[in-house]
N, C-alpha and C positions, 0 to 999 in steps of 0.2 A: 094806358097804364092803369086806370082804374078797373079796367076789367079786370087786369092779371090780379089787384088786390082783391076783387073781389070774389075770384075762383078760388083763391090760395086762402084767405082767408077762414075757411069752415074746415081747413086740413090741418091748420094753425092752434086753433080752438081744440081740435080734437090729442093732437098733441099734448097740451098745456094737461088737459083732462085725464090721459093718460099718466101723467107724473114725468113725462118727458119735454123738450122744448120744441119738439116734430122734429123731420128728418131734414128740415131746411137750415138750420142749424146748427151751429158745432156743438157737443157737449163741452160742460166747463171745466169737466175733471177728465185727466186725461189724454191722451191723443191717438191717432190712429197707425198702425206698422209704417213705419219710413218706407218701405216698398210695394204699399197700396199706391197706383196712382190713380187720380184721378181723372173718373170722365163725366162726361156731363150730359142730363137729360133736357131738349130743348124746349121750350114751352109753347103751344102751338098758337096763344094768343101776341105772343111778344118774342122776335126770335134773338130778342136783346138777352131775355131773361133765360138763366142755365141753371139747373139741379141738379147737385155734386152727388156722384155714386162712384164705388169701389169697381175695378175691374173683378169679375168674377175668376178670370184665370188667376189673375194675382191672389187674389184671396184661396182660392188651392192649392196654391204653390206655398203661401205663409202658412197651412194647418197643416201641409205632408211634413212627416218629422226625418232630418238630416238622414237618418239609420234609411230608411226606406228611400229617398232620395238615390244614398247611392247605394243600396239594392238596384235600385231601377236602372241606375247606371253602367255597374259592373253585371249587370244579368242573373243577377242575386248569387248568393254566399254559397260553396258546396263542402262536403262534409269530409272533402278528403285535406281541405284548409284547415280544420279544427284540428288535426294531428299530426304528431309529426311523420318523417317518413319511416322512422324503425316501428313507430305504433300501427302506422297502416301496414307496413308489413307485419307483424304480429299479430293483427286482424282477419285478414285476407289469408295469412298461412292456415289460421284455425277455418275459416270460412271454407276454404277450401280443398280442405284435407279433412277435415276431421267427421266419421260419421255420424248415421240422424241420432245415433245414443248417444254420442259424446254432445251433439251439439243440444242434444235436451238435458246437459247440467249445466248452461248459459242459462243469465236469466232471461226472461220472455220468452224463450225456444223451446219450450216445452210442448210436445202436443204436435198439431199440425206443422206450426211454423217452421220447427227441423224438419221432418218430409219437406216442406217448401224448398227449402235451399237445397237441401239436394235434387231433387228435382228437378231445379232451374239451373245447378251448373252442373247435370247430367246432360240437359236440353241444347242449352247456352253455351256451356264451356264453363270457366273460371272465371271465378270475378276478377277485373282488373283492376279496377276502383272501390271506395269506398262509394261514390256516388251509384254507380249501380246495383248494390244491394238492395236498396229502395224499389227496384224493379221487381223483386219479389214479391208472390199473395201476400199479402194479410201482414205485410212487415212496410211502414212507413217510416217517414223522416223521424219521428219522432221517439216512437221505439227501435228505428235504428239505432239511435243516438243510445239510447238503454245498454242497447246487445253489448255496442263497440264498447263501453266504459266496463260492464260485466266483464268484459274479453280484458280488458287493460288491468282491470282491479277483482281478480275475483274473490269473492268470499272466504277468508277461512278463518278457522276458528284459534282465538288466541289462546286456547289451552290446550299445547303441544302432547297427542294421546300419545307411547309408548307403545308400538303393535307386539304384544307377545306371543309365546313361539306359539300357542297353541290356539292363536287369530290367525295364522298364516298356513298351516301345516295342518292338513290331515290324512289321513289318520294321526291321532296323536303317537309320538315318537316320544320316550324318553332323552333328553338333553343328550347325557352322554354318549350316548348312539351315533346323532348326529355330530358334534364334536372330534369322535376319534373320524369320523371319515375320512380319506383320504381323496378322495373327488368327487362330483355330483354330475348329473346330465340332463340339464335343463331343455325339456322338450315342450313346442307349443304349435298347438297347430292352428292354421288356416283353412280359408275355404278350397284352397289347392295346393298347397301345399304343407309340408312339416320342416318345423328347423329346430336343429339341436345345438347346445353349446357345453362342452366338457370341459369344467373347471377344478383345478383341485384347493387344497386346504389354504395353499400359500399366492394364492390368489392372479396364476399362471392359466392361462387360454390352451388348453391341449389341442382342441379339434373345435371348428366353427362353420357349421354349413346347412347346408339346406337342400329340401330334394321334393321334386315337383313330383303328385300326386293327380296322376291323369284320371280317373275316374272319379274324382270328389266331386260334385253335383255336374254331373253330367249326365244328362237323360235321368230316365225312372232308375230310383235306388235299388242297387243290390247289392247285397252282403257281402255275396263272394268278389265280390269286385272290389271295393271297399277294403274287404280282411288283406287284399293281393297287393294293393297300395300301401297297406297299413304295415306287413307282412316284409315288407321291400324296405320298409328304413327300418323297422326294428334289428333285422340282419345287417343294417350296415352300422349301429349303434355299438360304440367300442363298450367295454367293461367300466360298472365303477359301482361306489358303494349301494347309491339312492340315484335313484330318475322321479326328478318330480316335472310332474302334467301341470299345465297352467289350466288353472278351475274358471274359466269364465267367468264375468257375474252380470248376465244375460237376463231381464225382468221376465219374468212368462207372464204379463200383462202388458208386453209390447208383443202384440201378432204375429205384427210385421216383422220379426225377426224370426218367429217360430220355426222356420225350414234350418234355419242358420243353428238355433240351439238344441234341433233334433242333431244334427250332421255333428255340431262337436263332443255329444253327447256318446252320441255313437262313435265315433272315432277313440274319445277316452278311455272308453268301457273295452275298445280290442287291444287300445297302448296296457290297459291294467292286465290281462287276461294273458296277452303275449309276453310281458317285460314279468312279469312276478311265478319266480320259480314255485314248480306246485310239489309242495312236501306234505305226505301223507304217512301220518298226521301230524298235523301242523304242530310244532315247536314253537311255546309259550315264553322263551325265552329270546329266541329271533324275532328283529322287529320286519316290517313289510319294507321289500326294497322301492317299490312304487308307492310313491306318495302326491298326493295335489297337494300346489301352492295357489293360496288366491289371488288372482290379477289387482285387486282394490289394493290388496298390504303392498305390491311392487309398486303400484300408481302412486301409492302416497308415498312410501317411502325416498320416492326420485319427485315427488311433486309434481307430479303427473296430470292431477285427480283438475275437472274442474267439475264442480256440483260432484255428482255422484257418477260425472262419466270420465275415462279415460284417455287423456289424448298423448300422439302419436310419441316417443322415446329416441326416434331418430335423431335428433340435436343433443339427447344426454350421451348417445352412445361414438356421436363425434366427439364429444369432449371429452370423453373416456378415454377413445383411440390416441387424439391429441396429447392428453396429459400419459398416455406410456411412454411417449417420445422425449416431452419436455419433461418432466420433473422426476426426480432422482426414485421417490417414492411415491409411485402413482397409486392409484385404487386397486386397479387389475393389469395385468402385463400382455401384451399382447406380441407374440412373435413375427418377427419379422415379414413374411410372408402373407399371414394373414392381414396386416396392414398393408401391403402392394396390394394382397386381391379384393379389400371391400374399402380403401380410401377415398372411390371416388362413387359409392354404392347408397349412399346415405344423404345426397346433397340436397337442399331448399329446391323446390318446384319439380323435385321426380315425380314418378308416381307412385310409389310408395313400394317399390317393389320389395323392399327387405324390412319389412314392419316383422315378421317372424322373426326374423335374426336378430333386430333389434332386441324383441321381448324375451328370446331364448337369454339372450348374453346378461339383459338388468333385470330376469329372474334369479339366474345363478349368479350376479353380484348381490343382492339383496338378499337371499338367502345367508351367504357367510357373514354380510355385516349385520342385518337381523340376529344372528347366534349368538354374534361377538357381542350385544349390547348384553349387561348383568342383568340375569331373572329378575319379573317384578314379585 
């Protein structure tokens, strides 16, 4: 037994020196986690004598903190928990409808990252989840989480502007011009097609259709091909005061769209040239029957707009068609018939086939309630 004091000894001393009592010792202030147990180091001179030590696993099991625990348990936490399910659906609809310009007025999409998503559910397919959005370049868990709340809350500005007529309308038109009209025909085209919607003053659906345009970016451009597509709906386009063209609002510092805003460019310039009777010399007192409307004033006025981009109209122009049926005094009236033929044209997860129809129909609704708001 003297041996053991005198090995332990100078371990003891060093302790004291330390400002500690050594590790053979309990401190007096104090005690140690209830679920440390203890084990014991054997002394090799005396296998009487034991020195108390902490289980190392217990001791990393008391410093991991509960949250992380059952992380490790459940397989960790996924992001489609954090919302409910109308929010993922309202994430997921934008994520996967809407294009690389609409999703570059999302914040952090700006740039590459919309190409990315498109891209990846060109590749991929649709996202199903919110957890595989994260499978995207350059888009992680954590500016995920950014996108999805942008998508939930976005940005606007709490001093409500008033778009006046001559934000929306050009050429400018004298009020009363527009006013006495008695119908409009809202026209708008795509990359394959055109769709028109003829509405008149008392807020009646005359005619609503659309007509497929086989030579719009199809092989190397030509004119006459083009003018013969172009040429083909303006003949089937009924009579009425004004036809206004929806004016894109296309960056020409996105490239990548470049082919897309030659094509609508071109197509607008044959709807002006064809639709606008040519009087020589022109009378100063007739206003032009062809006129652009800007796509931004109808985004904003249906609330459209996120950032500076535009997304899709199909769920305002179901609630449009809805409310002709349900309420006595709806927005716009819609006849019978044309409610049989596009009721089921418009539904969550198509493919978007009647985006034209859509913007024809809540061009030519914005228009007459734009009029109807008093001059600023």
């Amino acid at each position: 037994m003297w041996l053991l004091r005198r090995f332990l000894s100078p371990v003891v001393r060093r302790g004291r020196h330390a400002g500690r009592l050594g590790f053979l010792l309990q401190p007096r202030y104090g005690s140690r986690p209830a679920d440390l147990e203890l084990r014991y180091l054997q002394c090799t001179c005396c296998w009487r004598s034991r020195v108390p030590v902490a289980g190392f696993e217990t001791l990393n099991a008391s410093l991991t903190s509960p949250s992380e625990a059952r992380k490790e348990e459940d397989g960790g936490s996924t992001l489609d928990a954090c919302y409910t399910s109308e929010q993922r659906d309202a994430i997921l609809q934008l994520l996967n409808n809407a294009t690389s310009a609409e999703l570059a007025g999302v914040k952090l999409l700006r740039g590459r990252k919309s190409l990315s998503i498109v891209e990846y559910r060109t590749k991929h397919g649709p996202f199903r989840t919110l957890e595989s959005v994260v499978n995207v370049p350059l888009l992680k868990h954590k500016s995920a989480v950014t996108v999805f709340n942008a998508i939930l809350n976005p940005v606007r500005k709490e001093k409500k502007v008033r778009v006046q007529l001559a934000k929306f309308i050009r050429p400018e038109v004298d009020r009363s011009w527009l006013e006495a009209a008695a119908s409009v025909i809202s026209i708008v085209c795509g990359t394959n097609k055109i769709a028109w919607a003829h509405v008149d003053r008392g807020m009646n659906v005359l005619e609503w259709q659309q007509m497929d345009c086989p030579h719009f970016f199809k092989g190397s451009y030509m004119a006459s091909s083009y003018l013969s597509d172009v040429s083909s709906v303006v003949s089937a386009l009924p009579s009425a005061d004004f036809y206004l063209i929806e004016k894109p609002s296309i960056s020409v510092q996105n490239t990548a769209l470049f082919p897309v805003m030659a094509h609508m460019r071109t197509v607008e310039a044959m709807l002006f040239a064809l639709l606008e009777p040519r009087v020589s010399p022109p009378e100063p007192n007739i206003p032009p029957r062809v006129l652009n409307m800007m796509r931004v004033a109808v985004g904003r006025h249906f609330g459209l707009m996120v950032g500076e981009s535009r997304t899709s109209g199909a769920q305002t122009v179901r609630q449009l068609m809805t409310e002709s049926v349900t309420q006595k005094f709806p927005r716009i009236n819609f006849p019978q018939e044309l409610l049989a033929k596009y009721r089921n044209s418009f539904q969550l997860g198509s493919r978007r086939g009647g985006e034209e129809l859509c913007d024809a129909l809540l061009q030519a609704v914005a228009f007459y309630e734009l009029l109807a708001q008093p001059s600023c």
